[in-house]
FIDOTOR-54934 format. One record per residue: residue number from 1; x, y, z of N, C-alpha, C, O in turn. Coordinates in Angstrom, 2 decimals. Layout:
FIDOTOR-54934
+-----+---------+---------+---------+---------+---------+---------+---------+---------+---------+---------+---------+---------+
! pos !     n_X !     n_Y !     n_Z !    ca_X !    ca_Y !    ca_Z !     c_X !     c_Y !     c_Z !     o_X !     o_Y !     o_Z !
+-----+---------+---------+---------+---------+---------+---------+---------+---------+---------+---------+---------+---------+
! NUM !       X !       Y !       Z !       X !       Y !       Z !       X !       Y !       Z !       X !       Y !       Z !
...
+-----+---------+---------+---------+---------+---------+---------+---------+---------+---------+---------+---------+---------+
END
This chain:
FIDOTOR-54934
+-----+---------+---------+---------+---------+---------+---------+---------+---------+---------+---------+---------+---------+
! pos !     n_X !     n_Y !     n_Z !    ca_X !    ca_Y !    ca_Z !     c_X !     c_Y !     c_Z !     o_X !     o_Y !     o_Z !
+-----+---------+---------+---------+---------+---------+---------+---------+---------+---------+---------+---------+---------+
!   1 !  102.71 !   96.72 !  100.20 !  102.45 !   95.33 !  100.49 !  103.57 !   94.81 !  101.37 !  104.51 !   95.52 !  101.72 !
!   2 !  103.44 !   93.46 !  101.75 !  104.39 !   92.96 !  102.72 !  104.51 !   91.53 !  102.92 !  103.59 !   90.71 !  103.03 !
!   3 !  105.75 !   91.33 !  102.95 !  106.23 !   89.83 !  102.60 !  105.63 !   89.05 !  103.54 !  105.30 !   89.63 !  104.58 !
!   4 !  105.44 !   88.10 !  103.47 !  104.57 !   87.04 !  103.80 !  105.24 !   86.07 !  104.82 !  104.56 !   85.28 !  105.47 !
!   5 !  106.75 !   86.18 !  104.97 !  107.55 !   85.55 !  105.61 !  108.01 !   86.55 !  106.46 !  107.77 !   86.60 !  107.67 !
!   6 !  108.67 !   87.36 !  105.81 !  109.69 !   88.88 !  107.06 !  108.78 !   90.08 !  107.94 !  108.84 !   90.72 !  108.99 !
!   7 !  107.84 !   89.89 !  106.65 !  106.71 !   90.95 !  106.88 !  107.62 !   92.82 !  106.33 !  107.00 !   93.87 !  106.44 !
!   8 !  108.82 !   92.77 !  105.90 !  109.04 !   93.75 !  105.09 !  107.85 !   94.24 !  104.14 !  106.93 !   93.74 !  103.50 !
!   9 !  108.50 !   95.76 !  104.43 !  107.06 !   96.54 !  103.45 !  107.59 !   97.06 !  101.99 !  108.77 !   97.14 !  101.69 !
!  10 !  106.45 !   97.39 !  101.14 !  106.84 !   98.18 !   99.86 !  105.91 !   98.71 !   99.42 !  104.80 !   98.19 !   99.54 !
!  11 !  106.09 !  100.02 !   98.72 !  105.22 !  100.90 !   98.64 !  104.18 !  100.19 !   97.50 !  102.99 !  100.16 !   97.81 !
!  12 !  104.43 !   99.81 !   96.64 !  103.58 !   99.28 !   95.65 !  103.64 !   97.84 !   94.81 !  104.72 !   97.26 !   94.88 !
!  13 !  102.98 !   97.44 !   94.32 !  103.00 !   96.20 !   93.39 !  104.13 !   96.24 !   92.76 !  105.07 !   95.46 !   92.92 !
!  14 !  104.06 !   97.45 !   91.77 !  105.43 !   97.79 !   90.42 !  106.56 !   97.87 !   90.69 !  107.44 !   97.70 !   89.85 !
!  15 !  106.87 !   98.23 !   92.31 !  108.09 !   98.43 !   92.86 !  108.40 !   97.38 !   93.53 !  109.46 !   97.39 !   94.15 !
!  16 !  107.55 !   96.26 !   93.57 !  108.00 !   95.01 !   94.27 !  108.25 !   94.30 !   93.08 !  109.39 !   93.84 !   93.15 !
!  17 !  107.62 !   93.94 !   91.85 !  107.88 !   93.66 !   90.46 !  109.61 !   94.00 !   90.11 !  110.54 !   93.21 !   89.95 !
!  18 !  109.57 !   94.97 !   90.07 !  110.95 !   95.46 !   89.86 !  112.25 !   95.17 !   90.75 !  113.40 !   94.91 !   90.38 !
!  19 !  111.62 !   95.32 !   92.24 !  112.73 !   94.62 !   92.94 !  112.80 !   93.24 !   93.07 !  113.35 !   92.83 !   94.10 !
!  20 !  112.28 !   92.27 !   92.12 !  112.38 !   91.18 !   92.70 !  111.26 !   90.47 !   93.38 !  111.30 !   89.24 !   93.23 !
!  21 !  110.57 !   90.79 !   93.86 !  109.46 !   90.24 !   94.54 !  108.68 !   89.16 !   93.66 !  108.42 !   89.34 !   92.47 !
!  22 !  108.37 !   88.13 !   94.33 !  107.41 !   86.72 !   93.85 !  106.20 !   86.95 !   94.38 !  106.09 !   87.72 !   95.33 !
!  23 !  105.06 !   86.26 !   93.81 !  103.77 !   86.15 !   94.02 !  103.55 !   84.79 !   95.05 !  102.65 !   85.06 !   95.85 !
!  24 !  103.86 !   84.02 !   95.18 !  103.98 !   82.49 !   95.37 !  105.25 !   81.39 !   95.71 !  106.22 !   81.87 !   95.12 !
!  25 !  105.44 !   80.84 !   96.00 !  106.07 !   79.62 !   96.13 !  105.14 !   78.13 !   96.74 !  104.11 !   78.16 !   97.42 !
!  26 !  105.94 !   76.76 !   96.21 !  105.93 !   75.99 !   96.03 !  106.52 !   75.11 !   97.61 !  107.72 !   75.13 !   97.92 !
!  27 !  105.76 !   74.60 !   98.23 !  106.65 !   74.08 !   99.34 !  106.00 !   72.81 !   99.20 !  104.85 !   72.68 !   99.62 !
!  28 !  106.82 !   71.55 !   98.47 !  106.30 !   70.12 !   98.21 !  104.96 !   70.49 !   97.24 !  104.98 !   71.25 !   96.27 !
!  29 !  104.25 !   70.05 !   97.56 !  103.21 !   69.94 !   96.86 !  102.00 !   70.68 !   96.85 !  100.97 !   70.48 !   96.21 !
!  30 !  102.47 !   72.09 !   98.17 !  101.57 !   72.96 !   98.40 !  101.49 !   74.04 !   97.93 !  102.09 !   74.56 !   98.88 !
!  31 !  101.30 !   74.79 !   97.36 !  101.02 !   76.56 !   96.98 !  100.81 !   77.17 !   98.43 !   99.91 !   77.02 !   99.25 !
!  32 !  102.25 !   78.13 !   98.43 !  101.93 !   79.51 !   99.87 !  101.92 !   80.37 !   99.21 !  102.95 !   80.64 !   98.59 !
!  33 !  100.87 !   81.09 !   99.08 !  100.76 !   82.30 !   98.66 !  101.50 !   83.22 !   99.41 !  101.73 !   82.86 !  100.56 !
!  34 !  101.94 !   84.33 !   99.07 !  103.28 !   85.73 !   98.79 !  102.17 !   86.87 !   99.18 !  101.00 !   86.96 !   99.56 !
!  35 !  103.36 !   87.75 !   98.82 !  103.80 !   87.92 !   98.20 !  105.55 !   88.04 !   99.16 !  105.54 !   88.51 !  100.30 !
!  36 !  106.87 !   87.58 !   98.55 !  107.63 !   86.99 !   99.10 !  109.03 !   88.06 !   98.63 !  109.39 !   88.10 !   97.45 !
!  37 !  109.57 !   88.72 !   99.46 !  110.38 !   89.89 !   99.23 !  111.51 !   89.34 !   98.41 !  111.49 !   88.13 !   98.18 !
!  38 !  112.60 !   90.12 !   97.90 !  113.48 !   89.43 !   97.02 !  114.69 !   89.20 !   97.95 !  115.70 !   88.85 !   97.33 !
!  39 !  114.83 !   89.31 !   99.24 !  115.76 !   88.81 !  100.13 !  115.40 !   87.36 !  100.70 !  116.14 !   86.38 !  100.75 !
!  40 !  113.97 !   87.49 !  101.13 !  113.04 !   85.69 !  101.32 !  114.15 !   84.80 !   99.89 !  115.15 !   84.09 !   99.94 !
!  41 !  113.35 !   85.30 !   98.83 !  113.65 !   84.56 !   98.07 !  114.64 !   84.47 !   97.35 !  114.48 !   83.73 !   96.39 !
!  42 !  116.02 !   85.15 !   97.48 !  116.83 !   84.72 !   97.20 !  117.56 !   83.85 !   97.84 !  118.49 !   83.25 !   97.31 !
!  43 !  117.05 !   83.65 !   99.48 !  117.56 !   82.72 !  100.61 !  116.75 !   81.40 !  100.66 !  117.25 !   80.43 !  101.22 !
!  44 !  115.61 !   81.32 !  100.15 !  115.10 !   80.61 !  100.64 !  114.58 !   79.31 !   99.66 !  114.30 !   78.11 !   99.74 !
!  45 !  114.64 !   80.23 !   98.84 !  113.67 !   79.17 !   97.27 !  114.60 !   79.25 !   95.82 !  115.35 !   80.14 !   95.42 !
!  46 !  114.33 !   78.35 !   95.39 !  115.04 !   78.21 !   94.09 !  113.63 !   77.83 !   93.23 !  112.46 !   77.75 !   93.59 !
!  47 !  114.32 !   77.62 !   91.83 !  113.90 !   77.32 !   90.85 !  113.54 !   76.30 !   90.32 !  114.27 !   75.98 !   89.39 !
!  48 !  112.74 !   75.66 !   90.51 !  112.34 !   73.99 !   90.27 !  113.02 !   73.89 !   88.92 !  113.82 !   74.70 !   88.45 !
!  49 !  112.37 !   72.21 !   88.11 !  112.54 !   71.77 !   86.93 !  111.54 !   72.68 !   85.52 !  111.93 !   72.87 !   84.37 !
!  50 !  109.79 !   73.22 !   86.32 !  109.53 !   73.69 !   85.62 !  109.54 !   75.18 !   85.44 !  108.65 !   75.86 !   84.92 !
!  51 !  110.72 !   75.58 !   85.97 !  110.61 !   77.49 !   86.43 !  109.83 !   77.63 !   87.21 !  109.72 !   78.78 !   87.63 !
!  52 !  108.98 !   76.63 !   87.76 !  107.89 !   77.33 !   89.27 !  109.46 !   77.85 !   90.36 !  110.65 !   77.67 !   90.10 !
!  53 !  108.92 !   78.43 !   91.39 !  109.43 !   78.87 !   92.28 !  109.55 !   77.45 !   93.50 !  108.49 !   76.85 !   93.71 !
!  54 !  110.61 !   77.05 !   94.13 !  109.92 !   76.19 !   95.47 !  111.02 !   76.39 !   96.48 !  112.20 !   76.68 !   96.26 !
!  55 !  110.39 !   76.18 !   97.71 !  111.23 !   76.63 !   98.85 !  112.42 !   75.14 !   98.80 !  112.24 !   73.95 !   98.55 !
!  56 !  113.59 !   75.92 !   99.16 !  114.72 !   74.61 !   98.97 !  114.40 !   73.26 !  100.00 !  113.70 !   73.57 !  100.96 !
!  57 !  114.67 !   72.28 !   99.97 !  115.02 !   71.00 !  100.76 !  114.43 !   71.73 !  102.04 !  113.31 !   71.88 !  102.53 !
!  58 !  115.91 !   72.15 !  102.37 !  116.44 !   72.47 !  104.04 !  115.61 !   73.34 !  104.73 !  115.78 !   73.68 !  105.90 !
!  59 !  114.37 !   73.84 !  103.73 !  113.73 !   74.94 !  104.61 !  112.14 !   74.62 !  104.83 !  111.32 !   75.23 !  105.50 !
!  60 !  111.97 !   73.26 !  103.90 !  110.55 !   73.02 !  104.14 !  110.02 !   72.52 !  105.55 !  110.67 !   71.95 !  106.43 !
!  61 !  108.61 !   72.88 !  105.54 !  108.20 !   72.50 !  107.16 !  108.65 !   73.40 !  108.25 !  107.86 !   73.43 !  109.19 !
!  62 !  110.09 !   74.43 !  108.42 !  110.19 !   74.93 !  109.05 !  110.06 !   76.76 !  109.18 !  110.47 !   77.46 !  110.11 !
!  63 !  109.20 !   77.28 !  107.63 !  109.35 !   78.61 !  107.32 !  107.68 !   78.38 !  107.67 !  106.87 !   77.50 !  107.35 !
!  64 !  107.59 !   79.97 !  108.72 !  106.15 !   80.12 !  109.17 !  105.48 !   81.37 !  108.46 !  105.86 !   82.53 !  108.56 !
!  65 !  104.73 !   81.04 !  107.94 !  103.66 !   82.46 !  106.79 !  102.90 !   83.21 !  108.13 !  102.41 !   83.05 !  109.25 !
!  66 !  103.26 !   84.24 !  106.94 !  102.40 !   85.00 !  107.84 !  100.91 !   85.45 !  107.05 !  100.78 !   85.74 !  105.86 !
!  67 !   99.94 !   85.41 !  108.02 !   98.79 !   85.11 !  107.18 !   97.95 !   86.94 !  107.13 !   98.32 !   87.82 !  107.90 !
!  68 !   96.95 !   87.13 !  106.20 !   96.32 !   88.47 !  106.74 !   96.61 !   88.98 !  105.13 !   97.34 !   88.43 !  104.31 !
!  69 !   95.93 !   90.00 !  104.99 !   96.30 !   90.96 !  104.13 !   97.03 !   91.39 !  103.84 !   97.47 !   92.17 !  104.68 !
!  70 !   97.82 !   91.32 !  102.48 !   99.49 !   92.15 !  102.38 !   99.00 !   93.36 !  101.55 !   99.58 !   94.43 !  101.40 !
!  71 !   98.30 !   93.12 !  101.24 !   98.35 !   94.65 !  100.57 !   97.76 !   96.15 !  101.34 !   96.54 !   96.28 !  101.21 !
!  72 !   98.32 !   97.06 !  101.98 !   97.97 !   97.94 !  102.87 !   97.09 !   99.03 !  101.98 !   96.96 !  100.10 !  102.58 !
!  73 !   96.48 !   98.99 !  100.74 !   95.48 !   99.43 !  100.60 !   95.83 !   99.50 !   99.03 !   96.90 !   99.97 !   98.63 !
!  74 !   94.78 !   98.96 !   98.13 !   94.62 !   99.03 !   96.68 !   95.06 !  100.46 !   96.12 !   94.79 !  101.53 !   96.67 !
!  75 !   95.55 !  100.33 !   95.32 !   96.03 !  101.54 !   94.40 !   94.88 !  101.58 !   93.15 !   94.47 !  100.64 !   92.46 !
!  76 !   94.55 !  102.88 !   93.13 !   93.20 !  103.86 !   92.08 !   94.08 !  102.73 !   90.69 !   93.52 !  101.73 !   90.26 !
!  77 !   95.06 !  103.04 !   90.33 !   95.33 !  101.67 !   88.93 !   94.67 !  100.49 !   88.82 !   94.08 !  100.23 !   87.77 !
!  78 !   94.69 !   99.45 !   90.12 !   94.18 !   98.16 !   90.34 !   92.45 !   97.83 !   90.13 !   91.94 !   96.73 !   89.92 !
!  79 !   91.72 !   99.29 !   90.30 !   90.37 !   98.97 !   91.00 !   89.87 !   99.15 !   89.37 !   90.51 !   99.73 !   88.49 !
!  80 !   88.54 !   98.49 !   89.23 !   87.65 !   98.15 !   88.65 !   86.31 !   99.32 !   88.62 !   85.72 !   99.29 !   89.70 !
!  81 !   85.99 !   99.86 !   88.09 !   84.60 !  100.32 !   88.19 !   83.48 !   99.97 !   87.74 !   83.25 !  101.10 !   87.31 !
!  82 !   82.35 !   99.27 !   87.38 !   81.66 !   99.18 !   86.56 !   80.07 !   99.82 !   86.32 !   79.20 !   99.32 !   87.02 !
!  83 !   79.72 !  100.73 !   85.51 !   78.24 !  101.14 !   85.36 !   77.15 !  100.39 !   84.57 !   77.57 !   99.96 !   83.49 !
!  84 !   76.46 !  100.25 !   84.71 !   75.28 !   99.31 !   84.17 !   74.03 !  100.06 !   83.98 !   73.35 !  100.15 !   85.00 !
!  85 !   73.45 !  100.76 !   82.67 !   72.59 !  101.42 !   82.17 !   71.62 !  100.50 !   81.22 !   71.74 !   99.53 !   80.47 !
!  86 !   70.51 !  101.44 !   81.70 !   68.98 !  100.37 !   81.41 !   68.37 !  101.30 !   80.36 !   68.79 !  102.41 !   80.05 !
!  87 !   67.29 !  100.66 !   79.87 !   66.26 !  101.00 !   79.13 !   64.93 !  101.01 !   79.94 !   64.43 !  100.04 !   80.51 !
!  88 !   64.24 !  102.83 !   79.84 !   62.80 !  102.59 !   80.13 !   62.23 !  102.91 !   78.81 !   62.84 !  103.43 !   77.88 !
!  89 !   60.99 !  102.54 !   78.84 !   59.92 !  103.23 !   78.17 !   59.09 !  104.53 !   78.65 !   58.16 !  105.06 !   78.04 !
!  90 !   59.56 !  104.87 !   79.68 !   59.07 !  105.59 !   80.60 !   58.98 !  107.34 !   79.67 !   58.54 !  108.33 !   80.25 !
+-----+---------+---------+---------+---------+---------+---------+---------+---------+---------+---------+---------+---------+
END
């Protein structure tokens, strides 16, 4: 996947979990969706009043997202399968 601001890459979800990586931040009153590397966000955002994440003062209005798909391809863990079996009389 890949940060949303730097566009830095990482091989997986668990390894961005682990390093630090956020899902989200808070800029005023908006939700930017992430996912936001742990260098973004140790520079860029702090910790509100309620533990949300929000980008500091000095940086709102001027940090540009980058938009598109971050995840460079689902991992076999993430995906879903589902089968759906019937009844005949047949």
């Amino acid at each position: 996947m890949k940060c949303a601001i730097c566009g830095i890459e990482i091989d997986s979800v668990d390894e961005g979990i682990d390093d630090g990586w956020i899902p989200y931040v808070w800029e005023g009153d908006h939700e930017q969706e992430g996912p936001f590397c742990a260098s973004c966000s140790e520079t860029l955002m702090q910790l509100d009043e309620n533990g949300e994440f929000e980008l500091k003062q000095e940086y709102r209005g001027k940090i540009t997202y980058k938009e598109g798909d971050f995840f460079d391809e689902e991992t076999q863990e993430h995906k879903s399968i589902g089968i759906i079996l019937g009844y005949s009389d047949n």
